[in-house]
VMD Tcl script that draws the C-alpha trace (Angstrom):
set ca {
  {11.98 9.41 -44.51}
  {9.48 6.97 -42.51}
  {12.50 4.39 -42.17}
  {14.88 7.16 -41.17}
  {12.02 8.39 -38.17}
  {11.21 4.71 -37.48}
  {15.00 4.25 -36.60}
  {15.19 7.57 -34.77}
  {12.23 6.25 -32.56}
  {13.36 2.90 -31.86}
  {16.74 3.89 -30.77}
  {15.08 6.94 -28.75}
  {16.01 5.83 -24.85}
  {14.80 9.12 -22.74}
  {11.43 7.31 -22.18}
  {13.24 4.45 -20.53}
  {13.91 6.03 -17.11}
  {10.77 7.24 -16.77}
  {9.27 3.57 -17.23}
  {11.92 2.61 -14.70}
  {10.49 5.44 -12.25}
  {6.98 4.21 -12.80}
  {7.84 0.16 -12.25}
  {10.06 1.99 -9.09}
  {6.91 4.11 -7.78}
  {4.82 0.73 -8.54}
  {6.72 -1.24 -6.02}
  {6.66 1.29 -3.54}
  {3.38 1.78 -3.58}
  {2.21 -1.94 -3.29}
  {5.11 -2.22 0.01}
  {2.90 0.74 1.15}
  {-0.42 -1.11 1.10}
  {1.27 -4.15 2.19}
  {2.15 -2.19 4.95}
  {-0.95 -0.50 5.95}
  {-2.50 -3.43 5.82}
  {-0.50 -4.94 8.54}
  {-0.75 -1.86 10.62}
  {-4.82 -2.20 9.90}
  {-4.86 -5.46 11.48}
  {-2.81 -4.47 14.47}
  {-4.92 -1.98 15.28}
  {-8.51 -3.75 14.76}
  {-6.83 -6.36 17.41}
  {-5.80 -3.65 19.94}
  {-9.30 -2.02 19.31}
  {-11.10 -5.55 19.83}
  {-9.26 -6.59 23.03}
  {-10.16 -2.74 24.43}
  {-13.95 -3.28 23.12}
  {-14.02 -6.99 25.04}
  {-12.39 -5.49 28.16}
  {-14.49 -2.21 28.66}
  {-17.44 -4.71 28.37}
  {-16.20 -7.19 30.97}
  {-15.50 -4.49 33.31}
  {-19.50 -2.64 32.31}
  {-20.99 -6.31 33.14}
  {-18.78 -6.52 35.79}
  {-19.79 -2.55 37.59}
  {-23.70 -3.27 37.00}
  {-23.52 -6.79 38.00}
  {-24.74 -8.64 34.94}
}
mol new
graphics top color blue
foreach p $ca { graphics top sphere $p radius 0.5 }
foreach p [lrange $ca 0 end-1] q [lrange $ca 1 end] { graphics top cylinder $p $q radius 0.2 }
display resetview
């Protein structure tokens, strides 16, 4: 009985695409942060260069 459910179990493959899903999801995921992580820096430049050009122009109107 235990050898005949052990078999059963070990030749059981409907788990196997949902471990593929999840290793599938997995990579997607870490593209996504790689992603938004790029995007994150792009946009704390553009931010910085506006920041360090409304300044200049603030020093420039009040003549400091």
């Amino acid at each position: 009985m235990k050898n005949k459910l052990l078999i059963n179990l070990i030749r059981d493959e409907r788990g196997t695409s949902a471990v593929e899903m999840g290793l599938i999801v997995g990579l997607v995921v870490i593209a996504m942060f790689s992603a938004l992580q790029r995007f994150a820096d792009a946009n704390m430049e553009v931010w910085t260069t506006v920041n360090t050009k409304v300044a200049a122009s603030n020093e420039a109107a009040t003549g400091g």
